[in-house]
C-alpha positions as CSV (number, residue, x, y, z in Angstrom):
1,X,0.0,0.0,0.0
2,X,2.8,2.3,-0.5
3,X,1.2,4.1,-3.5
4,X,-1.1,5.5,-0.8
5,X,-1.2,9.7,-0.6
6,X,-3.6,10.0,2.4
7,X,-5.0,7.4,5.2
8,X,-8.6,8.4,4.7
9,X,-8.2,6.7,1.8
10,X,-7.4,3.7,3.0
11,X,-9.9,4.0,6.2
12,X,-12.3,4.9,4.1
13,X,-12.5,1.9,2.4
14,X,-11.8,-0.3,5.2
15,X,-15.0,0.9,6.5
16,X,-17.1,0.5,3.4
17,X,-16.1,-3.2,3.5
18,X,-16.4,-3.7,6.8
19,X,-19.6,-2.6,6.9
20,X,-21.3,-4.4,3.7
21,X,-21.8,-1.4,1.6
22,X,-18.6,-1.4,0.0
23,X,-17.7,1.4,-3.3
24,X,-21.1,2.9,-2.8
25,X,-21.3,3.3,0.7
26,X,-17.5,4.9,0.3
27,X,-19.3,7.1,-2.3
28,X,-22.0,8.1,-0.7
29,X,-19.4,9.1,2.9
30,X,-17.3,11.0,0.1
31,X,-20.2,12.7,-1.2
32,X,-21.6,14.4,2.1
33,X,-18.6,15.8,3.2
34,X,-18.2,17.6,-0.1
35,X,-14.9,15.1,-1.4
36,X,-14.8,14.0,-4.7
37,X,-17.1,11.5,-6.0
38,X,-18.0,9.5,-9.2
39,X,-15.2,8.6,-11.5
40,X,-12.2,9.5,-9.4
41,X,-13.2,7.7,-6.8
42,X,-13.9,4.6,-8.9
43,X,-10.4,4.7,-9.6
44,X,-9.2,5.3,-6.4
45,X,-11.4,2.8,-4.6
46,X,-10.2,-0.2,-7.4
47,X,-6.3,0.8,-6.1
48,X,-6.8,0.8,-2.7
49,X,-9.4,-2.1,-2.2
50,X,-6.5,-4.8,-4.3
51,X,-4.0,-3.2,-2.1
52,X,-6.3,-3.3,1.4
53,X,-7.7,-7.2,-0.1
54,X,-4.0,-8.5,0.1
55,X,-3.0,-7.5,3.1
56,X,-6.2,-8.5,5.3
57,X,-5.9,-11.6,3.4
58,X,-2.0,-11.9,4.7
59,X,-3.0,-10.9,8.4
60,X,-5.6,-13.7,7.9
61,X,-3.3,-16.2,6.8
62,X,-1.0,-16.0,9.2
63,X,-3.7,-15.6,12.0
64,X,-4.6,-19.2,11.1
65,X,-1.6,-20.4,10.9
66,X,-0.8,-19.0,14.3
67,X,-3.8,-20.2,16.1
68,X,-3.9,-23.7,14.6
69,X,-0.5,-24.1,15.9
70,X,-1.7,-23.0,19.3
71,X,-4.8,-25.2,19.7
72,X,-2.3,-28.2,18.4
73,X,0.0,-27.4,21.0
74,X,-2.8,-27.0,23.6
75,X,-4.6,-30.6,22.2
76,X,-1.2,-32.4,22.5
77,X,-0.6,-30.6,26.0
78,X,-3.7,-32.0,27.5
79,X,-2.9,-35.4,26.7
80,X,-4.6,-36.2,23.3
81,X,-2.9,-38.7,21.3
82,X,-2.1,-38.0,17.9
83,X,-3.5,-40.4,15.0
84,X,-1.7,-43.2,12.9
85,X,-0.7,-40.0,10.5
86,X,0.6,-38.2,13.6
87,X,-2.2,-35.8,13.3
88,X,-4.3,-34.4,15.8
89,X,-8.1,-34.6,16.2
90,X,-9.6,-31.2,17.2
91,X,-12.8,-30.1,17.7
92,X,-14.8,-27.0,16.4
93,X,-18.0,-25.2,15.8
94,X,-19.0,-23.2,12.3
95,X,-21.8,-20.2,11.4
96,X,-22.4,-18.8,8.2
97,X,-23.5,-15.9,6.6
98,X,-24.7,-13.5,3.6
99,X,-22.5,-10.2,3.1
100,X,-25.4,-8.2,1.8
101,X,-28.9,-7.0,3.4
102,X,-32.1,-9.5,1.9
103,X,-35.3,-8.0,2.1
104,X,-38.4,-10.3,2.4
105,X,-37.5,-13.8,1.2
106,X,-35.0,-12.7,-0.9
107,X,-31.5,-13.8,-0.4
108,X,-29.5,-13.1,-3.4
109,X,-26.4,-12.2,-2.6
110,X,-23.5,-13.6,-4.0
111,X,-20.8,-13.3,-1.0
112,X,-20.4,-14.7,2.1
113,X,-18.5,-16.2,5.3
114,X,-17.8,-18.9,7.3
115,X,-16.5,-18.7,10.7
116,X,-14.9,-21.8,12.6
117,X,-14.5,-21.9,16.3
């Protein structure tokens, strides 16, 4: 993200996807505080969201690699045996979700997420 001339930038569009409403909701904040809008921020927001993508998707990585080697360590440590394959047996819990608002009976939307506990 070194290409990056101001942090709003990048804030900005870590709140639009955080929150679900993504370029347009970016738009929209841009728009009522009199910033620039429409095709320059098109632009803008297709730079920093490959840039912002890459690195959450890093953080997540090694996140998971992190905490997997924890709850290993903490299976062994309370006396589980490993398997045949030297693996170990863990346990965990899932839920899963739509990324965009349905209204009515309509779910359409064509992202999502899957949480493991």
């Amino acid at each position: 993200c070194s290409t990056l001339s101001y942090s709003i930038n990048l804030w900005l569009v870590i709140f639009g996807m955080l929150n679900g409403g993504g370029q347009q909701l970016a738009g929209h904040v841009c728009g009522s505080v009199s910033l620039l809008g429409g095709i320059h921020w098109s632009q803008s927001w297709q730079r920093i969201n490959g840039c912002v993508g890459r690195s959450m998707v890093q953080v997540a990585r090694a996140m998971i690699k992190s905490n997997l080697s924890s709850e290993i360590m903490a299976t062994l440590q309370s006396g589980a045996p490993p398997n045949a394959e030297g693996r170990v047996g863990l346990s965990l819990s899932s839920d899963m979700g739509w990324q965009k608002r349905a209204s009515g009976k309509s779910y359409n939307s064509e992202t999502g997420h899957n949480f493991f506990v």
